[in-house]
C-alpha positions as CSV (number, residue, x, y, z in Angstrom):
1,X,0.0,0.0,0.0
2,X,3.2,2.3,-0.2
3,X,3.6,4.9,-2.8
4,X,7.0,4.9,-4.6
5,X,7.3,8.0,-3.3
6,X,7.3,6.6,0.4
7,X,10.0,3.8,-0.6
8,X,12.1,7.1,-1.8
9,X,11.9,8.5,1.6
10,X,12.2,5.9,3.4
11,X,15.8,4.9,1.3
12,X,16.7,8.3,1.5
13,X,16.3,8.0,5.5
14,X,18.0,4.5,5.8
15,X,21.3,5.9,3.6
16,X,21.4,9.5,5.9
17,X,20.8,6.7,9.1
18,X,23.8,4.8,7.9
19,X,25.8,7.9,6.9
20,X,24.9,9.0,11.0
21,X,25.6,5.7,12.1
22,X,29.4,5.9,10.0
23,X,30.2,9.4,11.3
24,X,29.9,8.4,14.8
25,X,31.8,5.3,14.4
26,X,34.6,7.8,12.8
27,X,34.1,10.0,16.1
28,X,33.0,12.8,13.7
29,X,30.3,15.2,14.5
30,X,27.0,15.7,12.3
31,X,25.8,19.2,12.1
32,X,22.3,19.2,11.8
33,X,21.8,21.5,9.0
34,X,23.2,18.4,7.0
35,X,20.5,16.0,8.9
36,X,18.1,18.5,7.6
37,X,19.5,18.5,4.0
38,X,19.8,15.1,4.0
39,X,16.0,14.6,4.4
């Protein structure tokens, strides 16, 4: 029952999760205007 445009989203979220996920692994620091851009 999912638009397309929901599985876009939704991949969009899971790569920017991972990228968050990676950063903090790195012991880098995510500013949050580039959560927001990432959305």
């Amino acid at each position: 029952m999912f638009k397309p445009q929901a599985k876009e989203i939704n991949d969009k979220y899971y790569a920017l999760e991972e990228k968050y996920f990676k950063a903090r692994k790195d012991g880098k620091v995510i500013v949050a205007a580039e959560l927001r851009d990432g959305l």
